[in-house]
N, C-alpha and C positions, 0 to 999 in steps of 0.2 A: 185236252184230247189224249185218247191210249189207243193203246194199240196191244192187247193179248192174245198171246197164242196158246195152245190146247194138243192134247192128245199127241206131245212128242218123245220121239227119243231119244235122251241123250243132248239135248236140249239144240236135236237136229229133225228134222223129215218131218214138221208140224202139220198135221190133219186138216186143223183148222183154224183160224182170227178172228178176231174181235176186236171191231173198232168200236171206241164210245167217245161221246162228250157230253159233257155235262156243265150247267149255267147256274151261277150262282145268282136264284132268284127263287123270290117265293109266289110271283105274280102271276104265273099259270095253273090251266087251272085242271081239273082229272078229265072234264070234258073235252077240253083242247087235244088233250092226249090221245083222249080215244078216235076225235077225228081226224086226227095224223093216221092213224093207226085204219082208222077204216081206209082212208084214200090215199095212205102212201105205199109202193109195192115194196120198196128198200128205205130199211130205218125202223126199228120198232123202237115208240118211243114210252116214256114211264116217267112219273117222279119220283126219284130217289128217297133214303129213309132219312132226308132233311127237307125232302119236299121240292126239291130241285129238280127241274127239267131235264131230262137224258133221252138220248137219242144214240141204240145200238147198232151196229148191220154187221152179220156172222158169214164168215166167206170158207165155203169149202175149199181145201188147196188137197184132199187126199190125192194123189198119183200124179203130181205136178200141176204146174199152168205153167204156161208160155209168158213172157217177156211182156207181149203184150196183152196178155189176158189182164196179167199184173196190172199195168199203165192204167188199164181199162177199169179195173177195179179199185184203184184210188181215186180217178176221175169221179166213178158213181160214189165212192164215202164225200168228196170233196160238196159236188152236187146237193147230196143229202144234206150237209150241215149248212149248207147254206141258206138252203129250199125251208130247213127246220127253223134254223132264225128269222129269216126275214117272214114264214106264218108267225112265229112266237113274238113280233116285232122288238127281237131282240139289236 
């Protein structure tokens, strides 16, 4: 898993993140993907340019978030990768 940040200054006050993970597997398939992608609202998922399953979700932070907004927003990345393996029966 990563976690990138975007649009800072200074390598302070970041706009916005990027969480990903990625499975080292060649067993899914482009249809699987796209119905993640139809029926997931958080998570957009793809396979990478080895063919590997990835699963993104981009978080606006422009003009802060709160403490718990935070808390709240790793809970739903946490969610996502889980929800994303266990469709991909990984």
């Amino acid at each position: 898993m990563s976690l990138y940040f975007y649009d800072c200054t200074e390598n302070r006050d970041c706009s916005t993140v990027m969480f990903q993970a990625a499975w080292e597997t060649d067993e899914v398939t482009v249809a699987k993907m796209a119905e993640w992608n139809r029926k997931e609202r958080f998570g957009k998922a793809f396979l990478d340019e080895d063919g590997h399953p990835t699963v993104e979700m981009n978080v606006n932070l422009h003009g802060g978030v709160s403490l718990t907004n935070l808390d709240d927003t790793f809970d739903w990345w946490r969610v996502v990768v889980e929800t994303f393996a266990e469709r991909q029966d990984f």
